[in-house]
Backbone bond lengths (Angstrom), bond angles and torsions (degrees), N, CA, C in turn:
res aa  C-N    CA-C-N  psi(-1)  N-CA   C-N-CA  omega(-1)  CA-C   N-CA-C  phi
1 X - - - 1.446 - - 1.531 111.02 -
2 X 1.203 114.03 -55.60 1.712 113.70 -174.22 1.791 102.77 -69.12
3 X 1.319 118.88 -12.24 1.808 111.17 168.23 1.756 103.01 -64.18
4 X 1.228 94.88 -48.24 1.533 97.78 -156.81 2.207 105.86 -67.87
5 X 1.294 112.94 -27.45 1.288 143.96 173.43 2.027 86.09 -60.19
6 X 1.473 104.62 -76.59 1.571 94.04 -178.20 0.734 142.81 -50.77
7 X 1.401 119.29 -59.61 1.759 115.17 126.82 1.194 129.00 25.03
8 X 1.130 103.06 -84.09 1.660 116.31 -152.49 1.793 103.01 -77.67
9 X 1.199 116.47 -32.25 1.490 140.32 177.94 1.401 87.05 -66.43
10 X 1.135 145.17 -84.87 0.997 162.22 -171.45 1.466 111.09 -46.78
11 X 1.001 148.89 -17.97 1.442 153.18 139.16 1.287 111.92 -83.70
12 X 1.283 141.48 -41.01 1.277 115.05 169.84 1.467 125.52 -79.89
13 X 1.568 121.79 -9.06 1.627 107.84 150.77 1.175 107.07 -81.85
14 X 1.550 161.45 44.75 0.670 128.46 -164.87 1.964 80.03 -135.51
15 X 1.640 96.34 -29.19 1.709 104.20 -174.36 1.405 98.25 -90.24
16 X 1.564 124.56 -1.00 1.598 137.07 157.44 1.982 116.23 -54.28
17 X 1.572 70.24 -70.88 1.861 96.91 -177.39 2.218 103.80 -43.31
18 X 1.591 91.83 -54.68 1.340 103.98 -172.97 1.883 112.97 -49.67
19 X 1.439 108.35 -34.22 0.894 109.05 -152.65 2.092 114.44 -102.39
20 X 1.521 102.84 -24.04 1.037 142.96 -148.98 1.467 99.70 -118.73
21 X 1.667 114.43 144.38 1.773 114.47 169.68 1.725 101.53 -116.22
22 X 1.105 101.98 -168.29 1.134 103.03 159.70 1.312 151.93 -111.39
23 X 1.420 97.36 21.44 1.556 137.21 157.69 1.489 117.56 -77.21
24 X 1.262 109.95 -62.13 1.250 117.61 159.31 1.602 119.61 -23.74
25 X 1.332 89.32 -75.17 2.129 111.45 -168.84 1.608 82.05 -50.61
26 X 1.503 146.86 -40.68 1.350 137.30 -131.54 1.707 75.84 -97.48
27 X 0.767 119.31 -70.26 1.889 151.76 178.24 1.695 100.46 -16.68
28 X 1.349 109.78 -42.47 1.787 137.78 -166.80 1.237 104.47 -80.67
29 X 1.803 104.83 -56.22 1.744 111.52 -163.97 2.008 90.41 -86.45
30 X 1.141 128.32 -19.86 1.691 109.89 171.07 0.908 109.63 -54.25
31 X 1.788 111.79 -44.15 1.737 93.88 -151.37 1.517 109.40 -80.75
32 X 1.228 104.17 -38.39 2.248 113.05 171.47 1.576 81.77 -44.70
33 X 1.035 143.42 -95.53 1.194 139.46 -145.33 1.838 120.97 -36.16
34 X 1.620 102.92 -39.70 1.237 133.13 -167.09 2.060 88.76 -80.32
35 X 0.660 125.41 -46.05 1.513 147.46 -152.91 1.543 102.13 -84.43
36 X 1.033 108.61 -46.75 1.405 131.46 -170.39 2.092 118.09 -78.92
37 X 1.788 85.46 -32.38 1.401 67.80 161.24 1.534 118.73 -131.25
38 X 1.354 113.03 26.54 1.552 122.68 127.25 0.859 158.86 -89.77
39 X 1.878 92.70 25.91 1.848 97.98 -179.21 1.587 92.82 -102.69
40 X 1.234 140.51 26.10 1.439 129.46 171.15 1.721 92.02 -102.15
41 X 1.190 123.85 -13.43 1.928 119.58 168.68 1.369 119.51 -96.99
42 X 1.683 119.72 31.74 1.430 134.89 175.31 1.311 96.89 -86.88
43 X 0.954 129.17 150.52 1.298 142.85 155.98 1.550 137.87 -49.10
44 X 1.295 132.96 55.43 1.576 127.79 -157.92 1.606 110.31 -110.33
45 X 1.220 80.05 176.45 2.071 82.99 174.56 1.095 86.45 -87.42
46 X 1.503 121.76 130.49 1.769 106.44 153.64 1.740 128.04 -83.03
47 X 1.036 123.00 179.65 1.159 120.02 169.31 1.378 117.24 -51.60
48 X 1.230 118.62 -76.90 1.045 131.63 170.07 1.953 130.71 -11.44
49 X 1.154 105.28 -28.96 1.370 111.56 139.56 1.172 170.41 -30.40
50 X 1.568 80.64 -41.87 1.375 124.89 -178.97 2.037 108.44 -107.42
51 X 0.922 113.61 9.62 1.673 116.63 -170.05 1.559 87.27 -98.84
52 X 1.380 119.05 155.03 1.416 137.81 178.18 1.526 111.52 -70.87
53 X 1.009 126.90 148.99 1.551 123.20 169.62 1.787 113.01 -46.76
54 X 1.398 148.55 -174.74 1.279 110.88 -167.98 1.311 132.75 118.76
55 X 1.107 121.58 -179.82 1.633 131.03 162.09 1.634 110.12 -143.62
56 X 0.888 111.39 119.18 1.484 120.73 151.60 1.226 120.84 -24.60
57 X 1.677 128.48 83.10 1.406 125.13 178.60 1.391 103.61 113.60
58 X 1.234 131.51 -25.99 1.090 131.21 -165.35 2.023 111.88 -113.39
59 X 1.616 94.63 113.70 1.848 88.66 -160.39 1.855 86.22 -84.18
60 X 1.380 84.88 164.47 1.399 109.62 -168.74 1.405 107.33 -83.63
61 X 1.733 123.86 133.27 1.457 119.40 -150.45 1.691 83.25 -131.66
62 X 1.353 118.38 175.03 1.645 138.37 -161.90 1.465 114.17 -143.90
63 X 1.231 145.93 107.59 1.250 147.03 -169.16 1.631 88.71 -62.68
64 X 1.248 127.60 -19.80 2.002 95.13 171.76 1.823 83.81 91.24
65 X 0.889 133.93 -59.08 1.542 112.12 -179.18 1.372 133.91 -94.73
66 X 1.163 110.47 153.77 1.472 134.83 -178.42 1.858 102.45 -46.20
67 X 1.459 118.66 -72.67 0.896 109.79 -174.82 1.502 117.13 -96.03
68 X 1.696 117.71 43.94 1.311 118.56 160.94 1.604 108.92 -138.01
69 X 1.219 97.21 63.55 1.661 92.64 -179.42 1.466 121.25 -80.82
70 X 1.498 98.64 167.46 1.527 108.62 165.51 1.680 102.05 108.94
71 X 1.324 125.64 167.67 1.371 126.82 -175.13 1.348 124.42 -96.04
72 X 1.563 120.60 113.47 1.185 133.12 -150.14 1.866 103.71 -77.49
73 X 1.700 107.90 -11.08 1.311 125.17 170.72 1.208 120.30 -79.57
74 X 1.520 128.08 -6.50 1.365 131.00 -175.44 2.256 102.84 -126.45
75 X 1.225 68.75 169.07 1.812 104.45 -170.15 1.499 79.68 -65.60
76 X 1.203 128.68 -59.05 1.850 128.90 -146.57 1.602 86.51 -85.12
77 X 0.856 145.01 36.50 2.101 144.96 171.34 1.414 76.51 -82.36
78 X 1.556 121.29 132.26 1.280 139.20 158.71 1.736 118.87 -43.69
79 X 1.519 111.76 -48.05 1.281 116.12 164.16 1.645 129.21 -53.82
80 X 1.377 115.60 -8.76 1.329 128.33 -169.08 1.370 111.12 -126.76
81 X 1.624 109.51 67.10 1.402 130.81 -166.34 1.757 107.80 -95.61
82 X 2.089 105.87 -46.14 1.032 106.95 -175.22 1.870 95.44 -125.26
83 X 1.501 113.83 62.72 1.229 106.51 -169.74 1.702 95.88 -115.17
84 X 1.327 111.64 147.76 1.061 124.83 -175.68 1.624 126.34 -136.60
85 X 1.385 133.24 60.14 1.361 149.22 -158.79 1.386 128.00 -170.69
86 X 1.213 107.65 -160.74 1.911 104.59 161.08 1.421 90.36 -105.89
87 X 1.530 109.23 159.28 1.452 145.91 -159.35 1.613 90.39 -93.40
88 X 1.146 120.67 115.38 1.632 134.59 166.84 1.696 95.83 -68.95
89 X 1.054 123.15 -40.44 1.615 101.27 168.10 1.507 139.56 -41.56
90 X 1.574 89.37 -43.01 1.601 108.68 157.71 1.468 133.08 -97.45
91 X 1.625 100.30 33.96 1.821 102.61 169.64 1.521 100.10 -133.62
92 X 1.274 112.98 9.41 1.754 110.33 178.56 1.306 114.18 96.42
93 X 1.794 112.57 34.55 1.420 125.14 166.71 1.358 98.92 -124.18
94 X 1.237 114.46 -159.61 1.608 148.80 172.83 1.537 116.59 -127.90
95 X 1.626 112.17 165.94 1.342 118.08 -165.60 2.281 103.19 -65.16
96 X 1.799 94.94 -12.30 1.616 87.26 -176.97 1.431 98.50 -137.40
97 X 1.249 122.91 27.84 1.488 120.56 173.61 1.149 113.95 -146.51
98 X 1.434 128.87 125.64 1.534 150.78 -160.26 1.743 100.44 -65.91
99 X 1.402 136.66 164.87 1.325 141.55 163.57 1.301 95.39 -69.61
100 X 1.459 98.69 163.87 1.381 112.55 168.68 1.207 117.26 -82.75
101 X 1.537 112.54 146.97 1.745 100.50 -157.85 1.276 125.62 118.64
102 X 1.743 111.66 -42.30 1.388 141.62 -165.43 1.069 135.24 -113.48
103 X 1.656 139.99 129.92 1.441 100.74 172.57 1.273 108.58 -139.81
104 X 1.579 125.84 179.16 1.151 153.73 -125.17 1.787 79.98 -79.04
105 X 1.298 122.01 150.77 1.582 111.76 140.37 1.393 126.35 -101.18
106 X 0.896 124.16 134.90 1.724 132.19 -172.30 1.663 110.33 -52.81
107 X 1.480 111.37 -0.27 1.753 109.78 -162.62 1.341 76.82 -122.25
108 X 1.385 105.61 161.37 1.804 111.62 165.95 2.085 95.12 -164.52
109 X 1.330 96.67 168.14 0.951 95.62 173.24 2.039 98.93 -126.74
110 X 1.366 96.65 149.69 1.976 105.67 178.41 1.701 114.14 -100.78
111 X 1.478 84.16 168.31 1.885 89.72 -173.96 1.613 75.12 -147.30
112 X 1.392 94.05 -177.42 1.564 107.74 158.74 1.791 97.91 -152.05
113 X 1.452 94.35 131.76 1.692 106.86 167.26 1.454 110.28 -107.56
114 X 1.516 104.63 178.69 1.104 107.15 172.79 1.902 98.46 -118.03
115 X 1.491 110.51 150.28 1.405 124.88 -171.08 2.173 101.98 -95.63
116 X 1.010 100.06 114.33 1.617 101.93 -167.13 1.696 107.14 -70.57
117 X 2.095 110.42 -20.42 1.266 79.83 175.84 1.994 121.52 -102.58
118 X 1.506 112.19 18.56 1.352 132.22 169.29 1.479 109.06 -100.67
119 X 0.864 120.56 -42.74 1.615 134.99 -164.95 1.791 107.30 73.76
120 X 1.595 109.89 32.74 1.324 91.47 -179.08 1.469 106.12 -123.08
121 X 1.467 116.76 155.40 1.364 110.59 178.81 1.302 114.55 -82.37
122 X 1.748 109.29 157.20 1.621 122.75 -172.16 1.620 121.64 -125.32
123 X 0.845 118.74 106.06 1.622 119.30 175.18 1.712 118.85 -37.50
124 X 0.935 121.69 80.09 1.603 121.70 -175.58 2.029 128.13 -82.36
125 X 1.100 109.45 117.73 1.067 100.62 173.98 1.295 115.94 -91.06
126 X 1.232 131.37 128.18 1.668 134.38 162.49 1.588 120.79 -90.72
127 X 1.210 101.89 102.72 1.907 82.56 -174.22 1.512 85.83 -135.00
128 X 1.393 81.93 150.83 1.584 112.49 -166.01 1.877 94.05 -73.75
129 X 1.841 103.19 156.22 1.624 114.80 177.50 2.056 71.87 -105.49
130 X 1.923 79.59 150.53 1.834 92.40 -177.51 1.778 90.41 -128.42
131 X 1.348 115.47 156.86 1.295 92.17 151.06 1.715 88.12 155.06
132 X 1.438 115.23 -59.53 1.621 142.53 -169.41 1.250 109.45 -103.62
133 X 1.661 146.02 158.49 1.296 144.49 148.83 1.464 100.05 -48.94
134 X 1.399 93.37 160.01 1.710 113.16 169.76 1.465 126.10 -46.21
135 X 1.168 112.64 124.34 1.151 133.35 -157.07 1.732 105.11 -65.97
136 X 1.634 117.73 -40.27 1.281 126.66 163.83 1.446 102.53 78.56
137 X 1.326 132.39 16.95 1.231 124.06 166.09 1.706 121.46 -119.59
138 X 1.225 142.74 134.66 1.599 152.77 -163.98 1.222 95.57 66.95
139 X 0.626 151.48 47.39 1.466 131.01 174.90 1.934 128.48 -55.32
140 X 1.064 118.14 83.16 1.447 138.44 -159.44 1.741 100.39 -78.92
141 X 1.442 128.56 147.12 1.834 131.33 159.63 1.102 91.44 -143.87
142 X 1.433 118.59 78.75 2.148 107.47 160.79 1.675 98.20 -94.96
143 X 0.945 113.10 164.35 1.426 100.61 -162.15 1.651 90.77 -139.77
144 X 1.450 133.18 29.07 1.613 129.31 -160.77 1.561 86.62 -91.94
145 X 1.504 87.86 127.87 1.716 110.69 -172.38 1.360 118.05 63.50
146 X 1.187 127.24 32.76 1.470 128.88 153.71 1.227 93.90 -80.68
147 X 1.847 86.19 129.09 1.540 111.42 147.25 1.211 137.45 -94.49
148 X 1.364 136.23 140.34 1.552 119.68 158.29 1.344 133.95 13.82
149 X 0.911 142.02 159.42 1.479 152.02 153.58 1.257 124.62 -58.95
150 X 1.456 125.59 -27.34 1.501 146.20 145.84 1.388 114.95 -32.25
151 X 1.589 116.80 -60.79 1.424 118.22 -157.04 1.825 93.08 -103.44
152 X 1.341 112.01 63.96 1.586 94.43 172.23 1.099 137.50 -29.31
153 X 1.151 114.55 -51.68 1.788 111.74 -176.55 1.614 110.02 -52.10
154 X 1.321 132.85 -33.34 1.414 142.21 149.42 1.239 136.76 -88.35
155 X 1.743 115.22 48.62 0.901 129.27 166.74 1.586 110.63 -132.24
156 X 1.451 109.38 133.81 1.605 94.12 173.35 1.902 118.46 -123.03
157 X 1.132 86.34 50.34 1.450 107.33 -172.70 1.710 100.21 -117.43
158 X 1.296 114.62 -7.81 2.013 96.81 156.75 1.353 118.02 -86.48
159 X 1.666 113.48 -174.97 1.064 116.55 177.92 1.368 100.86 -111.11
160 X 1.868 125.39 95.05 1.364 127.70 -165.79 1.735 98.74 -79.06
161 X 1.357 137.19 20.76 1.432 130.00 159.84 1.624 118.30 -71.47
162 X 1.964 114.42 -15.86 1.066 120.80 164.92 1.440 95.95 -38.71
163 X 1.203 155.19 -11.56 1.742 118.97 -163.79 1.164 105.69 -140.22
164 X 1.429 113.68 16.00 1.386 114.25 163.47 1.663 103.97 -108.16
165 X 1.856 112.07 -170.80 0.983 115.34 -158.43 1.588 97.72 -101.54
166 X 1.164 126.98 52.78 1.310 146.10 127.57 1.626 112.99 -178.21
167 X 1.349 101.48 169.71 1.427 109.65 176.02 0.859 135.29 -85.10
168 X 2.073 133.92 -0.52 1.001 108.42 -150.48 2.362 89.88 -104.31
169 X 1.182 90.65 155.73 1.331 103.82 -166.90 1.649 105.73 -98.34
170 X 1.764 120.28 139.25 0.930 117.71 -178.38 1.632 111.98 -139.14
171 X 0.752 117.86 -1.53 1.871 122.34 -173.44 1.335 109.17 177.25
172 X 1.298 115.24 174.23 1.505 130.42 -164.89 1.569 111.71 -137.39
173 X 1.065 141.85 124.52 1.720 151.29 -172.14 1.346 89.74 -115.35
174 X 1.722 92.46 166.30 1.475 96.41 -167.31 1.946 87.70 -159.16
175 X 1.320 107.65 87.01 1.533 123.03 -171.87 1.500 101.92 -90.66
176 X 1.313 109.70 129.54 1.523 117.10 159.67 1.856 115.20 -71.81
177 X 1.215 112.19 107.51 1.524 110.28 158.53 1.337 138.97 -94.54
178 X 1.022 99.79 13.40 1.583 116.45 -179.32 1.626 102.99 143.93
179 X 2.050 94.76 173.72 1.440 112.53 174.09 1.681 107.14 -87.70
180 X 1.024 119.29 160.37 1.344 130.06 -177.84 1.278 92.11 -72.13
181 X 1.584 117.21 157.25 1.079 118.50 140.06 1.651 120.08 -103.80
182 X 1.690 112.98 136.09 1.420 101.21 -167.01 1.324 115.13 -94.03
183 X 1.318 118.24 147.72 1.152 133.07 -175.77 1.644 116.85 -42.62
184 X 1.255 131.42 133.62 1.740 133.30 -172.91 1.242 85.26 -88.77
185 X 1.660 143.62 -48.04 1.522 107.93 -172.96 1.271 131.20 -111.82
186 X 1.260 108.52 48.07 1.399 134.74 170.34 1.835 108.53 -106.42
């Protein structure tokens, strides 16, 4: 059996060789090569499309109140307007309490959202948990009312663990400090 197998291998490179240079074969294996790593810039639906709003692994949790709705596990949580990090909800904190392990930093930077089931706006502090490497889970950049790099306190593009008793950064909280007060000439 394996003669007749050699054989046959063996005559058809051979009506290869006859037919074929070795410019060609070089000419053949460029273009698969060439081809090959431009078929990931075709145009497809990706999967990813198709995944639930969410995180992967992470079930979807409910502040329990009436007037704090929405999922404290996702980017779209009303409180996480100008938040910029991974979600301490999803590293084994809450929207105002650091993981265990971690702690609060004394610097923060503010936003103000508006709460969809009051319709009123809220003064928010975001301050980073310091303590552990990055936590690597939700990872959220809404950036509504970021400022410049100028006006720190409204920027959430530093690393506010500068002011704790180390730097390395692991999650993001998102504390209510009050209601806004709204502007009289608006």
């Amino acid at each position: 059996m394996t003669l007749k197998i050699d054989k046959l291998f063996e005559g058809a490179s051979r009506r290869m060789a006859q037919r074929t240079s070795r410019r060609g074969i070089f000419a053949l294996l460029g273009s698969a090569v060439v081809g090959a790593a431009a078929f990931p810039l075709l145009p497809v639906a990706r999967a990813a499309s198709k995944i639930p709003p969410g995180y992967p692994g992470v079930a979807p949790q409910s502040t329990g109140k009436d007037n704090d709705p929405g999922d404290p596990a996702s980017c779209d949580y009303w409180r996480y307007c100008g938040i910029d990090g991974f979600l301490c909800t999803c590293c084994g904190g809450t929207t105002s309490s650091c993981p265990p392990g971690t702690e609060m930093s004394p610097i923060t930077w503010i936003g103000t959202c508006q709460n969809p089931a009051d319709g009123r706006s809220y003064i928010i502090s975001y301050n980073d948990c310091c303590g552990t490497t990055s936590c690597g889970r939700c990872l959220c950049n809404n950036n509504e009312d970021d400022r410049p790099m100028v006006r720190a306190q409204a920027n959430n593009d530093y690393n506010w663990c500068l002011g704790s008793t180390t730097e390395a950064y692991n999650c993001s909280t998102a504390v209510i400090v009050g209601v806004a007060v709204e502007d009289a000439g608006s």
